[in-house]
Steps between C-alpha positions, in 0.01 A plus 500: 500500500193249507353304764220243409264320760373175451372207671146591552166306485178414650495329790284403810488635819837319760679460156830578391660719231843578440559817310817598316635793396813488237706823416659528189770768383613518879606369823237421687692467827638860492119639555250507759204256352129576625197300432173681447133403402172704421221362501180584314391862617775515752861709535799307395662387832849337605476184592897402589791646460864341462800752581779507298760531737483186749162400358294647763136372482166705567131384478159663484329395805265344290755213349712485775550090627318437123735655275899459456698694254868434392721542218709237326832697380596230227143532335477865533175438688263612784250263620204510691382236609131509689323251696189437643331751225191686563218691360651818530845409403300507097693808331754534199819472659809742362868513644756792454743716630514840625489723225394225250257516223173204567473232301175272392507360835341085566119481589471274801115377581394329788171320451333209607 
């Protein structure tokens, strides 16, 4: 069971990123998806989470109104998509599952 995140990259502050995060060796639909970040000298948080039964949405207070996750069933996918990017938004992004093992993870950077 693999997940790989991708779709990271420098950009300036009100930008946009899309992030994506493709399973591979299972249904990606059947679990629970969370996004997390850490940034440099920080705790790994959760940004959004994306339920797996009726794809129930939750956001950090942080992201919420910038950031919109959701999972294309056909690609095997979760996205999150963020807007209106920030200083602080600058961490290496990971997604999994409950119980999952972490993966490389995407390094978003927000600079001007």
């Amino acid at each position: 069971l693999q997940l790989v995140e991708s779709g990271g990259g420098l950009v300036q502050p009100g930008g946009s990123l899309r992030l994506s995060c493709a399973a591979s060796g299972f249904t990606l639909a059947y679990y629970t998806i969370g996004w997390f970040r850490q940034a440099p000298g920080k705790e790994r948080e959760r940004v959004s989470c994306i339920s797996s039964s009726d794809d129930t949405t939750t956001y950090a207070d942080s992201v919420k109104g910038r950031f919109t996750i959701s999972r294309d069933n056909a690609k095997n996918t979760v996205y999150l998509q963020m807007n209106n990017l920030k200083f602080e938004d600058t961490a290496i992004y990971f997604c999994n599952y409950p119980g999952g093992f972490w993966g490389q993870g995407t390094q978003v950077t927000v600079s001007s």
